[in-house]
FILUMTOR-76682 format. One record per residue: x, y negated, z negated of N, C-alpha, C, O, CB in turn; residue in three letters. Coordinates in steps of 0.2 Angstrom, whole numbers, plus 5000, padded with zeros to 4 digits. Glycine has a CB too. Layout:
<loros>
XYZXYZXYZXYZXYZALA;...
</loros>
This chain:
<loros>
489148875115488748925111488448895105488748855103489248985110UNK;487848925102487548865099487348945094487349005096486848815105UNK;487148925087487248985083486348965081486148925077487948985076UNK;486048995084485348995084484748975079484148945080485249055085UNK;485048985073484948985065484948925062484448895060485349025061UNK;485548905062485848835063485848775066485848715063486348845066UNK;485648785074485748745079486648705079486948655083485148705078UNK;486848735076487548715075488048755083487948805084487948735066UNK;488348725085488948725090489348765090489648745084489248665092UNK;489648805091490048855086490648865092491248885089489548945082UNK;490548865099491048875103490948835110490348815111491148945104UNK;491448825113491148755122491548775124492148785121491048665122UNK;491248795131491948765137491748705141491248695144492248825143UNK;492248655142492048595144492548595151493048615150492248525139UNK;492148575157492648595163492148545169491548525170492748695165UNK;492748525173492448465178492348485186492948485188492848395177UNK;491848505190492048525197492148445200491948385198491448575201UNK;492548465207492548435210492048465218492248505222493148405211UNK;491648435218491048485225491448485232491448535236490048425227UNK;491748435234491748435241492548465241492748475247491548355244UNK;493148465236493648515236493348555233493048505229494248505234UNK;493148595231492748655228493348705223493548765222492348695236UNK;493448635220494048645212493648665205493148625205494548565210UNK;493648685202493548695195494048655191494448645195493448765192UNK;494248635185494748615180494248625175493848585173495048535181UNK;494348675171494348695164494648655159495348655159494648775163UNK;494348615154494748565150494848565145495248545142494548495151UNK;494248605142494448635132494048695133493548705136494048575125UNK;494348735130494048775127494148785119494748795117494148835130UNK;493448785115493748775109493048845105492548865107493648675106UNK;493348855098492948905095492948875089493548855088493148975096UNK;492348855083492348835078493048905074493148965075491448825075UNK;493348865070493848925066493448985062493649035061494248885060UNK;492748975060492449015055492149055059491949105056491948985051UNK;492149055067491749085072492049115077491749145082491449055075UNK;492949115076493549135079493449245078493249275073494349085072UNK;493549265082493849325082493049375082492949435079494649325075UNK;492649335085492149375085491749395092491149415092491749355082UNK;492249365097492049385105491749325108491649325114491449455105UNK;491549285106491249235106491449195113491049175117491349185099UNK;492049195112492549135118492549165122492349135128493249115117UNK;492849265122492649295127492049285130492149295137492649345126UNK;491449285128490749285133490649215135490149195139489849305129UNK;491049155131490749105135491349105142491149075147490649045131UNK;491849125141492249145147492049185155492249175161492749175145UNK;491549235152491349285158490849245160490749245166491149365156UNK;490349205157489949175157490149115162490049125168489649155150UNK;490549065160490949025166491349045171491449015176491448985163UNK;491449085170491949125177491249125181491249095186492349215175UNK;490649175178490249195183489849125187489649115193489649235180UNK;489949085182489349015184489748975189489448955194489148945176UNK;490448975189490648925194490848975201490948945207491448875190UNK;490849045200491149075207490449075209490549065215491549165208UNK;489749075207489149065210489249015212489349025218488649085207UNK;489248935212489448875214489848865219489848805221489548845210UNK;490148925221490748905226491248885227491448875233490748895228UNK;491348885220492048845219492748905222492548965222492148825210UNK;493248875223493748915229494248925225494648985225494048865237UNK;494348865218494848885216494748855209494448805209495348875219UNK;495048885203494848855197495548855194496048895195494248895193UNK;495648795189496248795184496148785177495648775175496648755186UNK;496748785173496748755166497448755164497948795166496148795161UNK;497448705159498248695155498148725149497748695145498648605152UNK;498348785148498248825144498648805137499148835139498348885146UNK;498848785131499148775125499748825124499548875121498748765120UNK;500448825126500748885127500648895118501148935118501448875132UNK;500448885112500748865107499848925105499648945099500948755105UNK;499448925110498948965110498549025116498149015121498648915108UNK;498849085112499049125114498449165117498549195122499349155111UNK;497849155113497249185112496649175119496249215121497049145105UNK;497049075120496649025127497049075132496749095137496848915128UNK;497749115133498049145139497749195141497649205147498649155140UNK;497649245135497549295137496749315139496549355143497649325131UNK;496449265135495649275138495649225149495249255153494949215131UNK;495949185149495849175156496249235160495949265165496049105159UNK;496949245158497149325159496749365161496849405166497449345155UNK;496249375156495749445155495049415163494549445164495249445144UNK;495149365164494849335171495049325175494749285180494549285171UNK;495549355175495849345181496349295185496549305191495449345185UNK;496549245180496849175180497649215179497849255175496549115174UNK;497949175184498649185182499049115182498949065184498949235188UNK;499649135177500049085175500649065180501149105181500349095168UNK;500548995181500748975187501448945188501848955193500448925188UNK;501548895181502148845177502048835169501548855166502148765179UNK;502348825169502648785160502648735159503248725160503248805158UNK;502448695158502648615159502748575151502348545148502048575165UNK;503448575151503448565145503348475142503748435145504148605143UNK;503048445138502848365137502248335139502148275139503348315139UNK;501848385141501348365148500848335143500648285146501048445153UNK;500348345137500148325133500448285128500848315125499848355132UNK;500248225125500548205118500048195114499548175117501148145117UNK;500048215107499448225103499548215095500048225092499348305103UNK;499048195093499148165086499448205081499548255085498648145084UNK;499648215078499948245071499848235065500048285061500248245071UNK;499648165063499348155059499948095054500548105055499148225056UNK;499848045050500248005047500547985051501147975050500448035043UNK;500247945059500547905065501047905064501447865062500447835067UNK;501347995066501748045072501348085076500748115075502348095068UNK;501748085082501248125087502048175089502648175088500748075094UNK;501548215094502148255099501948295104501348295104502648315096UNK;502348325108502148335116502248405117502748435115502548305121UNK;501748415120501548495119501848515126501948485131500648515117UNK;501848585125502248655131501448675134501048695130502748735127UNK;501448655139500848695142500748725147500948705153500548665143UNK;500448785147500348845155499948815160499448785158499948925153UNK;499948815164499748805171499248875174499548915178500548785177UNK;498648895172498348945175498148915181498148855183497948985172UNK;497848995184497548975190497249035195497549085196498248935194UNK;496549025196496249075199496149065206496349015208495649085197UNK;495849105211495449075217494949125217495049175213495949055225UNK;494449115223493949135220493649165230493549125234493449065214UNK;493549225232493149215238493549235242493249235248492849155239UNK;494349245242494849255246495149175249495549175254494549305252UNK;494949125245495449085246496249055245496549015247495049045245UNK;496249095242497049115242497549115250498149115250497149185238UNK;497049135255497349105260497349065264497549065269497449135263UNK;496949035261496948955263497448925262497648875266496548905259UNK;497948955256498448905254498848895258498948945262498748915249UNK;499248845259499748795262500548875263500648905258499948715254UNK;500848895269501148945267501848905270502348945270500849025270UNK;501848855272502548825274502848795268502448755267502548765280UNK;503248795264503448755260504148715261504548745265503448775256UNK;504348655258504948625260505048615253504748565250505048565266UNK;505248655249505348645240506148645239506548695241504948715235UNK;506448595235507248595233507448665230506948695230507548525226UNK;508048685229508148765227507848775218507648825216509048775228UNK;508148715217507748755208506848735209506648765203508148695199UNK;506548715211506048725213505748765217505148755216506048695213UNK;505948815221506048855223505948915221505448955222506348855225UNK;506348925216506448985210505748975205505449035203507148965204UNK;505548945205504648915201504148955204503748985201504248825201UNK;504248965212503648975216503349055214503749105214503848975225UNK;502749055211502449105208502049135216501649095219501949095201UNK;502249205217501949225225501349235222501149265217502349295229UNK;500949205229499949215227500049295226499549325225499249195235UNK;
</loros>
C-alpha cells in the first residue's frame, strides 16, 4: 500500500506461491507504525486473500508472531485458523549482539474445499496426537 501523496510505502504483504503445489506462504506482513490502526492491513489482507484464491491456490499459510496479536486476528478475520505454536522457531536480533527466539503461530487456510484432500490416515506418537487441530 503506497500513500499516494507521498509515494512512500506505508504497508506490504510479502508472500511466495508455489504453482504446481498450489500453496501460498504469507511471509511479512508489515504496517509503517504512523499508519498502524487505520484499516490499512485489513484491506491489504482482503485484497491478498482475494488475489491468491483467484490463482488457485488450495491452501495458504503463515507464522504469525504469537508476541503480535493484531497479524492473528486479521488472518482470523480471513478465515485462517491456528494450527501450532512453535515455540524458538525464529531467532532475531535485538540489538547490542543479543538476539532471541521467538513463539510463533502456525495459521492455515484452504481454499475451494481442499481440505479434503488432506491426508486422513495418520500414524502420530500420543503427545503429538493431542496437537492435531480437526480440519
Amino acid at each position: 500500500a503506497e500513500e499516494i501523496a507521498t509515494g512512500k510505502v506505508v504497508a506490504l504483504f510479502l508472500f511466495s506461491m508455489a504453482k504446481k503445489q498450489r500453496n501460498c506462504e504469507l511471509v511479512v506482513i508489515a504496517t509503517h507504525e504512523k499508519y498502524q490502526e487505520r484499516g490499512i492491513g485489513h484491506e491489504l489482507a482482503y485484497a491478498f486473500d482475494s488475489y491468491i484464491a483467484e490463482c488457485g491456490v488450495e491452501m495458504a499459510y503463515t507464522w504469525a508472531a504469537a508476541e503480535h496479536s493484531a497479524t492473528q486476528k486479521i488472518m482470523k478475520s480471513l478465515g485462517f485458523v491456528a494450527r501450532a505454536v512453535v515455540p524458538g522457531f525464529y531467532r532475531i536480533y535485538e540489538g547490542d549482539n543479543a538476539y532471541r527466539r521467538t513463539i510463533e503461530v502456525f495459521m492455515q487456510k484452504f481454499y475451494g474445499g481442499a481440505e479434503k484432500m488432506a491426508t486422513k490416515q495418520l500414524d502420530l506418537l500420543p503427545e503429538a496426537q493431542k496437537l492435531v487441530v480437526p480440519w
